[in-house]
N, C-alpha and C positions, 0 to 999 in steps of 0.2 A: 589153430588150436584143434588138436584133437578131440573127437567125442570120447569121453568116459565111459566105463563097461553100464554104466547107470542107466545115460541116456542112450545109448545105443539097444540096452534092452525096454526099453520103454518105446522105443521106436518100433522095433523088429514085434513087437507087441501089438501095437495100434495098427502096425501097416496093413494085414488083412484088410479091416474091417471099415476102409471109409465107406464104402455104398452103402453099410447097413448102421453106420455109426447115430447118426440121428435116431433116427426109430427105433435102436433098441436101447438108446442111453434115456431117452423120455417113459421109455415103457419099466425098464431097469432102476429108474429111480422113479416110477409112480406117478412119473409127470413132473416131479420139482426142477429137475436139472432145466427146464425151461424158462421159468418161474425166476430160479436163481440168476439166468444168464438177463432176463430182463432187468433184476433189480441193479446187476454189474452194470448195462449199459445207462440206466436212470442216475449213475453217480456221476455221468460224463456232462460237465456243462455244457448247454448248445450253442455257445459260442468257440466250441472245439471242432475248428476245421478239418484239420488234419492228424489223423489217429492212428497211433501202430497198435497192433492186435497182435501178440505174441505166442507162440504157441494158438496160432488160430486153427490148424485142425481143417475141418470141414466147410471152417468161413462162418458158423452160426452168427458169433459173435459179432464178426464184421459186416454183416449183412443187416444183422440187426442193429445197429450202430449205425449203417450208411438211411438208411429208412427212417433211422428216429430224426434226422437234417438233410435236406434236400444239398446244401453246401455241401456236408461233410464229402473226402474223400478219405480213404479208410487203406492203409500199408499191412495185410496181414504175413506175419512168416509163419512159418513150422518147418522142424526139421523131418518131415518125412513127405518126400515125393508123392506117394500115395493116398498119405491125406488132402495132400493139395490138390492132388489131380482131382477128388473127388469135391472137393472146397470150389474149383476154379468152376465145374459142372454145376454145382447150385449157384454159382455167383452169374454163369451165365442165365439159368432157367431165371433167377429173378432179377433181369435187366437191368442188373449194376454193374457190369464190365468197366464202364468210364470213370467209374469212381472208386474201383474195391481193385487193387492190385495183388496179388499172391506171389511170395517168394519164399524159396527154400534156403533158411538160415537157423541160425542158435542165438539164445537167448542170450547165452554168456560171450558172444562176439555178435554185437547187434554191425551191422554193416550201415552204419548212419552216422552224419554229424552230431555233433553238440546242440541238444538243444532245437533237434530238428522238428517237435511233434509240439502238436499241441494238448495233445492228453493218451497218455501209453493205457493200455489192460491186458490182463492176460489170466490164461484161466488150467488150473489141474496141470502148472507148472514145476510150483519149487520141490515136489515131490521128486523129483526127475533131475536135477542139478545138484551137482558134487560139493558147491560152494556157497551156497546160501546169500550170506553178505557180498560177495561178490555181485552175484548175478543181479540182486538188487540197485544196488552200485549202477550197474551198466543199463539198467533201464530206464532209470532214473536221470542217469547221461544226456540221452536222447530226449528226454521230457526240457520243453524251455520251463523258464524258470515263471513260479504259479500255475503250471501245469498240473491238471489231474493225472497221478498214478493209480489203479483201481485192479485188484485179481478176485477172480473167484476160485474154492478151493472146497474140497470136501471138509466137514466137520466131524466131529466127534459129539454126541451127542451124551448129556449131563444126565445126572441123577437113573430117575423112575425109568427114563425113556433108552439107556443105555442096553441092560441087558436087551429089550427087543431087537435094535441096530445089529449087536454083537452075532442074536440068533440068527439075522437075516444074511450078512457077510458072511458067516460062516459055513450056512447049509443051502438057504433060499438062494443068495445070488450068484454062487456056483452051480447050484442045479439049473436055477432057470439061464443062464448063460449056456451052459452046454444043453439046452433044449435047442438053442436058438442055432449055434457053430461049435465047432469047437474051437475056436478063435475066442469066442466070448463065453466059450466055458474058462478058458486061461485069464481071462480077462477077471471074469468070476472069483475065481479064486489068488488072483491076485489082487482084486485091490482092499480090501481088508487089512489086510498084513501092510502094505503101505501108507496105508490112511492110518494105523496108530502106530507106526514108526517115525512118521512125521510129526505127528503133534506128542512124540514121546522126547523125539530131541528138539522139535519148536512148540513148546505150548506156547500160550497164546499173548501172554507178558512178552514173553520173549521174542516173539513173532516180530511186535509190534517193534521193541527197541529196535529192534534190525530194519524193521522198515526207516524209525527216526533218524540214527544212524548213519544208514543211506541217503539221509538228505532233504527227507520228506517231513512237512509238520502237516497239522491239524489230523493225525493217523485217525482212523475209525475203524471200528467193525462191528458188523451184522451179523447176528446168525440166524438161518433161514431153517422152516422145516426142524423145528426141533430141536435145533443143533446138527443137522445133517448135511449140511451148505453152510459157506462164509464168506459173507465177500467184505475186504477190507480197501482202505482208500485212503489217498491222502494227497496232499497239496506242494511240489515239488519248492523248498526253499528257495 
């Protein structure tokens, strides 16, 4: 299956910037994006051996996931070489090589059996995929049955607190992005425009049917920070 012009530019996007992805994504969001990736990985039961990390990126995720259980072993993809290459570098500096594997794949053809995992996440995904319910479908696949599924995802933040968000996307975090590269000045001014394009065709009702849907009950969600994070989860039928 071909990549879509979607995720192909959401790739060509990120690929700059793995070496400096951590450090300017914790300073870029104030410190939350930390915060949030912790409260994703506390959804995962720790009797979840074996975990795929989807769109894992830099390995945050999966690294913090293989540390929270000495058992765990942790299957991260993403579809960009670049982030991996820089994902495979911290997985080496933090002595998880034997348990944290990194491959380059897409979400919407995961390359696993039925029922392979014992609890799927993934995180600043469905922004990025053409098919929404599909792609959920296919994650959900690979989860055995009573599995945790779990993503983290930017929010949109409600009421009093919205216009500050709005000022901040719009002016602060393309400026201070282009302080940083111009990688993450693109960055900067791109994700604003994506974060309410998403929750403009999945608000949050509707998020969720699609999660149940797909296959999933007990669905939950959190929002972090505001409304500026969201990680939602749920328990594979």
């Amino acid at each position: 299956m071909e990549a879509s012009a979607r995720t192909r530019h959401a790739r060509d996007l990120f690929a700059p910037l793995g070496p400096t992805y951590d450090r300017y994504a914790r300073l870029l969001s104030f410190g939350q994006d930390p915060r949030w990736r912790s409260f994703l990985v506390s959804r995962i039961p720790t009797d979840a051996h074996r975990i795929l990390d989807v769109a894992s990126g830099t390995a945050a995720v999966a690294i913090e996931l293989a540390r929270a259980e000495p058992a765990r072993t942790v299957v991260g993809i993403d579809q960009s070489p670049e982030m991996l290459a820089a994902g495979r570098e911290r997985v080496r500096r933090a002595g998880l090589g034997d348990r944290i594997e990194l491959r380059e794949a897409r979400a919407e053809d995961l390359p696993f059996a039925d029922g392979e995992f014992d609890a799927v996440t993934f995180t600043y995904l469905l922004r990025y995929v053409d098919d929404v319910p599909a792609t959920l479908r296919e994650l959900v696949r690979v989860a055995r049955r009573g599995a945790t599924v779990a993503m983290l995802e930017f929010g949109l933040p409600r009421a009093s607190w919205r216009p500050l968000w709005e000022l901040y996307v719009r002016l602060g975090l393309p400026a201070a992005g282009a302080v940083v590269s111009p990688g993450w000045g693109s960055v900067g001014r791109f994700l604003g425009a994506s974060i309410r394009s998403f929750w403009r065709h999945w608000p949050e009702p509707r998020l969720l049917d699609a999660w149940r849907e797909a296959g999933l009950d007990d669905v939950h969600a959190r929002r972090l920070s505001l409304g500026g994070g969201i990680v939602v989860w749920g328990r594979r039928a």
